[in-house]
C-alpha positions in Angstrom: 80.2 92.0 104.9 79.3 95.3 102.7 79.9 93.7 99.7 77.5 90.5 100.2 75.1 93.0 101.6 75.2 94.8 98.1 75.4 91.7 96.4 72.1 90.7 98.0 70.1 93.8 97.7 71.0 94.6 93.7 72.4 91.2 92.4 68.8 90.7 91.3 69.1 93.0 88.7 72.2 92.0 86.7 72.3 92.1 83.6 72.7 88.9 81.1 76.4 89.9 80.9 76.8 90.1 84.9 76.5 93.8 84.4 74.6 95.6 87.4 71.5 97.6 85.9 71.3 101.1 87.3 67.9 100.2 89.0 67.6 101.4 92.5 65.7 100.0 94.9 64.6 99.3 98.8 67.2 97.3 99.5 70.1 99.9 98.5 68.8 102.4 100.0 68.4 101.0 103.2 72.3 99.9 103.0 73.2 103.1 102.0 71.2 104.8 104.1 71.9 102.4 107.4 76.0 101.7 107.1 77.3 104.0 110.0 81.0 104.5 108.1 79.8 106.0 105.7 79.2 110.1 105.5 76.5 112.3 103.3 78.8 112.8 100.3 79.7 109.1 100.6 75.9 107.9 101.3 75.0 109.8 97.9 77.9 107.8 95.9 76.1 104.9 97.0 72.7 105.7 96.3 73.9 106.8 92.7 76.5 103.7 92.2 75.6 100.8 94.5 77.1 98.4 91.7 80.6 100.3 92.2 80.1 99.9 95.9 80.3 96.2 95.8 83.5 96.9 93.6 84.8 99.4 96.5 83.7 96.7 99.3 85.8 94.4 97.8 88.7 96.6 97.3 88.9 97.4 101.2 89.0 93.5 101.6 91.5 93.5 99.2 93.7 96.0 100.9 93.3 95.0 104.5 94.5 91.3 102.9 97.6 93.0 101.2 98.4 95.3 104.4 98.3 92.4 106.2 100.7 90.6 103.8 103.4 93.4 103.9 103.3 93.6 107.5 103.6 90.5 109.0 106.8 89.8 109.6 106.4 93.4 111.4 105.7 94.6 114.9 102.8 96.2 113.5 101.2 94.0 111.6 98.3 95.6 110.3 95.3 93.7 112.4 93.6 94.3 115.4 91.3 96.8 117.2 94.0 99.8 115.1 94.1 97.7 112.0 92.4 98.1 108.5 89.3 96.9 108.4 86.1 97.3 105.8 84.7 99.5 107.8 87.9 101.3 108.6 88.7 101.8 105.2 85.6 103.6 104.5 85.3 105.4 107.9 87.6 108.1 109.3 91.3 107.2 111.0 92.3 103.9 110.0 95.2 104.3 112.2 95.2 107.0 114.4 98.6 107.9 114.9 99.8 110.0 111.7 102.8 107.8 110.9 104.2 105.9 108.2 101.8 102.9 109.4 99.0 105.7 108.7 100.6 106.4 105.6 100.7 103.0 104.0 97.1 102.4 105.3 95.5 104.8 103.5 97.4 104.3 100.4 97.1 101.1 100.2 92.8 101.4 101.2 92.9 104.1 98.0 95.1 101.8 95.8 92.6 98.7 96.5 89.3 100.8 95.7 90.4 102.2 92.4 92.1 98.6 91.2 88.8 97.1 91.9 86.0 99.3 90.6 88.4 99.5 87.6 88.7 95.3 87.6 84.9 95.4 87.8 84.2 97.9 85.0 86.4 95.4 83.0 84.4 92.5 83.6 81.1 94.2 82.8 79.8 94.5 86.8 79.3 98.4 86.4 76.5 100.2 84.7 78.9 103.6 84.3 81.7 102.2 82.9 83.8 99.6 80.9 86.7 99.2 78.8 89.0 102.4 78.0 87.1 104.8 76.2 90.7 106.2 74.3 93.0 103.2 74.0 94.8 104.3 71.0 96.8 107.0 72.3 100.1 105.2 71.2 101.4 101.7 71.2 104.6 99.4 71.5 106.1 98.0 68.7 106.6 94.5 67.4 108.6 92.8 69.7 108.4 95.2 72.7 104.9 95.3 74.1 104.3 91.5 75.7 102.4 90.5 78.3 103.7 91.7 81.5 105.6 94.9 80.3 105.3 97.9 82.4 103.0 100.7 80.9 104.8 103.7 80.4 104.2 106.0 77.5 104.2 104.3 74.4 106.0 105.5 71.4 103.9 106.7 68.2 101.8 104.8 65.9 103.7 102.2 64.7 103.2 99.7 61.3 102.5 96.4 62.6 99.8 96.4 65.5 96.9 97.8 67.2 95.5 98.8 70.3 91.8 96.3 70.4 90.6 94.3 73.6 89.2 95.6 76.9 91.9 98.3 78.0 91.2 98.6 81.4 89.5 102.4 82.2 92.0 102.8 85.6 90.8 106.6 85.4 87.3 105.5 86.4 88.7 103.9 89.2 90.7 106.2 90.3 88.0 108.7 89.9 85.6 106.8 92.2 88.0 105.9 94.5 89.1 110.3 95.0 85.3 110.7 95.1 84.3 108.1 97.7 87.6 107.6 99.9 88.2 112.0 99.7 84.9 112.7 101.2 86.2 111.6 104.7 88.4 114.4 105.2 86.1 117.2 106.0 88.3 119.2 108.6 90.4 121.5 107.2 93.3 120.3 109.3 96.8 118.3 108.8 95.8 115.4 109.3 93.4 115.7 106.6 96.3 117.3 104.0 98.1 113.9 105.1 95.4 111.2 104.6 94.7 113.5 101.2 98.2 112.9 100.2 98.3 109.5 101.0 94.9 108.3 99.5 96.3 110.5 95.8 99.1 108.4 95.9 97.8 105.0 96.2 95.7 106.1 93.4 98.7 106.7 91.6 100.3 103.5 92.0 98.0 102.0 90.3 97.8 104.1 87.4 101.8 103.9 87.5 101.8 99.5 87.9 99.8 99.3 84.7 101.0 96.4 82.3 100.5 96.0 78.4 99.4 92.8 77.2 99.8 91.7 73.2 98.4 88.8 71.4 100.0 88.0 68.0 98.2 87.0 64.9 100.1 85.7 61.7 100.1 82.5 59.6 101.5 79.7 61.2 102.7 81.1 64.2 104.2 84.3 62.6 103.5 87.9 64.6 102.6 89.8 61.6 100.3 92.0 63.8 99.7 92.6 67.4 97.1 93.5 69.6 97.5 95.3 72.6 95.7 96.8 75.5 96.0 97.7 79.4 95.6 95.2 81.9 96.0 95.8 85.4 98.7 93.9 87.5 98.9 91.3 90.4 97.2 93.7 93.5 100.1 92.5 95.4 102.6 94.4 92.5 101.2 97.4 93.9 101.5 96.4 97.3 104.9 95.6 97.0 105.1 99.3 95.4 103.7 101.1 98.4 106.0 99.1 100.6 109.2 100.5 99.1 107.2 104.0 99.4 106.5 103.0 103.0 110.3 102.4 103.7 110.7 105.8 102.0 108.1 107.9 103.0 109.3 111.8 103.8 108.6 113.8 107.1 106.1 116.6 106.5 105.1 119.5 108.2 101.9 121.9 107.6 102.7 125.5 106.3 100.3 128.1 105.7 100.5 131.2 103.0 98.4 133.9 102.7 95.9 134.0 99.6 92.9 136.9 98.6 89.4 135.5 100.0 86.3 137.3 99.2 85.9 141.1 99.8 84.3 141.7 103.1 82.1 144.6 103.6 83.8 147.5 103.5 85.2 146.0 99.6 88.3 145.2 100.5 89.7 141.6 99.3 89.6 139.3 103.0 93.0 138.0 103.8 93.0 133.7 104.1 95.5 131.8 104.5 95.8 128.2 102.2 97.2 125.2 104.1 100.0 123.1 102.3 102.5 120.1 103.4 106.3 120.9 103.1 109.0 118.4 103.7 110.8 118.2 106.7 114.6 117.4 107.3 115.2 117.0 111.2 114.4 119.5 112.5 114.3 122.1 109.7 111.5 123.2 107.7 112.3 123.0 103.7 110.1 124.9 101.3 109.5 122.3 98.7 106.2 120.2 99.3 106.6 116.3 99.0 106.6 114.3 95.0 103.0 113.3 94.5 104.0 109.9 94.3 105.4 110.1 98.2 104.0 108.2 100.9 104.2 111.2 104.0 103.5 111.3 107.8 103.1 114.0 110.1 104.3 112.2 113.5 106.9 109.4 114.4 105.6 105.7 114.6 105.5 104.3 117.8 107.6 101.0 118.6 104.4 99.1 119.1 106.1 97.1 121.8 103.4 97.1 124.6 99.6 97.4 124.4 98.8 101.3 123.7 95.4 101.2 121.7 95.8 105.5 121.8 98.5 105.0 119.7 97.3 102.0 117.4 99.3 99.7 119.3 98.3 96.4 120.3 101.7 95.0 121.3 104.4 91.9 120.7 103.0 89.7 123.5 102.0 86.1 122.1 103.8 87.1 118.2 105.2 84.4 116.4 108.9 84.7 116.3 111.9 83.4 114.3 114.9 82.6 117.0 117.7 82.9 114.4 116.8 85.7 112.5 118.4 89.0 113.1 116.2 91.0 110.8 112.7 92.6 111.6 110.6 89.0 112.5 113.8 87.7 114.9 113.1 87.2 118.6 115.4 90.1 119.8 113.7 92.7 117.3 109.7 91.3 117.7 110.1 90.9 121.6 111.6 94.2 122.3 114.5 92.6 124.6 111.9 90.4 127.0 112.6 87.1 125.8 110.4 84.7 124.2 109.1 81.2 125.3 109.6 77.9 123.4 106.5 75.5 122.3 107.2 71.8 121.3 105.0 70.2 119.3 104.6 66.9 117.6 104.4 67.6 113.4 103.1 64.6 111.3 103.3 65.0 107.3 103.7 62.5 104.3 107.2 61.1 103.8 109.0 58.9 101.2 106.4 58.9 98.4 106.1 56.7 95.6 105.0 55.9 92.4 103.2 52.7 91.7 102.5 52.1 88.1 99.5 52.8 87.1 98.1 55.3 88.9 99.0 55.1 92.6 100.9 57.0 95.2 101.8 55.7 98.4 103.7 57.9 101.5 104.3 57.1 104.8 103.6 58.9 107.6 106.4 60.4 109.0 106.7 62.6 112.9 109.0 65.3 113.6 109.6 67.6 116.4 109.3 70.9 115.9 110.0 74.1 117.7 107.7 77.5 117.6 109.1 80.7 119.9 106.4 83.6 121.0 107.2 86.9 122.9 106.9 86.9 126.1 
């Protein structure tokens, strides 16, 4: 909804390349001014950039879509009062609990706002931005850098190709997204240091999922010379890559060491004391903090079995079920041990097609009866 309200107030003013002009007017401010998610640091992003706020909007839709798609074959399942929404995404605690489900939420809402200001500032749709402004920091040779390789760092110059084409400036994107999406976490508190966390590495997923494309050029076919340049992935590459961080994400707890603060007045240095997230093992306390790359969470999920909106918890009752699975979306494990009931339902579909020469296809209609199981 944030998005087409942008769309309406400032798509008047694109540009004859689709670009949004910088002009500011009534309309933007009154969105900006008027969305009730949104805080002062985050009102003046929006004010100053309301073209990269329809790139944002859309990359909180984008992320609710993917969380959904990770998690649906899950207890949790990412929707509902607790789930990620548009709103939730640029508001406070998507989830309130500080668990893994947290964790991957606000990854995965950081991840989705830096892909798609930095998709935008590709296609032209952002007055600040555009291609990579240093693409020729290195390259792959002849032969290795295809469409679809992972972006790593590339080996020097090499004899043979060039970097040319829109490279894709991810660093604005991720820039936006730490501005805009970091702004929420105004207590000093560990929750805070978590969704922090979190948010930085979502924002490095994407940076990390980058792909190099090539084009070859030659006489008849021949790949004399390349060029290459940065191309984002499939968003759901980078969901798939939280997920794995999600099944991995590290216990944390919140230590505090002391640091000098200001002198106070009789000119002595003040005493404060600077709040960081170490890794927990058990019950024990380790010193090291967690990789940057980590997803973290400060409290154990629930089991989401029953209704427990305090705890982000809507509950099994009415899920979709799969009767012979064993796994996570099985009966036993979505139901929580109290059964399931069984619908039977008439299916009709197209059967036995065939070709009739020329151009026809003709099917039957064919019936089958089918089962569906939901938690009781």
């Amino acid at each position: 909804m944030l998005g087409f309200i942008f769309r309406q107030s400032i798509g008047g003013h694109a540009g004859s390349h689709g670009s949004m002009s910088p002009v500011y007017d009534l309309g933007t401010e009154v969105v900006c001014s008027n969305s009730p998610w949104l805080l002062p640091k985050q009102r003046d992003l929006c004010r100053q950039l309301p073209d990269a706020m329809v790139a944002a909007a859309d990359g909180a839709r984008l992320a609710a879509t993917e969380c959904r798609r990770q998690f649906r074959h899950h207890r949790w399942n990412c929707t509902g009062t607790a789930a990620m929404s548009e709103a939730d995404a640029f508001g406070h605690h998507v989830v309130i609990v500080g668990s893994r489900e947290a964790a991957f939420t606000y990854a995965i809402a950081s991840a989705g706002v830096a892909y798609a200001v930095a998709a935008a500032c590709a296609r032209g749709n952002v007055s600040a931005c555009g291609c990579e402004p240093t693409s020729a920091v290195g390259a792959v040779p002849v032969g290795a850098g295809h469409r679809g390789s992972r972006f790593g760092t590339p080996p020097p110059m090499q004899h043979g190709w060039k970097w040319a084409g829109c490279s894709v400036d991810v660093g604005y994107g991720v820039r936006f997204a730490r501005k805009f999406l970091d702004a929420r976490e105004i207590e000093a508190d560990e929750r805070s240091l978590m969704n922090l966390h979190n948010n930085k590495a979502g924002r490095k997923a994407v940076k990390q999922n980058l792909i190099v494309e090539c084009k070859c050029h030659g006489v008849s076919g021949s790949c004399t010379m390349k060029t290459c340049w940065k191309s984002l992935p499939p968003f759901r590459q980078i969901g798939d890559n939280l997920m794995k961080k999600y099944y991995r994400a590290r216990a944390v707890s919140v230590r505090s060491t002391p640091q000098l603060g200001p002198r106070d007045t009789n000119s002595f240095p003040r005493k404060s004391r600077k709040m960081h997230l170490v890794l927990l093992k058990g019950r024990t306390v380790l010193k090291k903090p967690p990789k940057k790359s980590d997803l973290v969470y400060l409290q154990l999920s629930p089991n989401y079995c029953e209704r427990d909106l305090a705890a982000g918890s809507l509950g099994t009752f009415g899920r979709s079920c799969n009767r012979t699975s064993r796994g996570i979306d099985g009966c036993d494990m979505m139901c929580c041990g109290r059964g399931y009931n069984t619908h039977q339902y008439m299916k009709t579909f197209q059967c036995r097609c065939k070709f009739h020469w020329c151009c026809k296809v003709e099917c039957e209609t064919c019936n089958e009866r089918t089962e569906e199981y939901t938690c009781k």
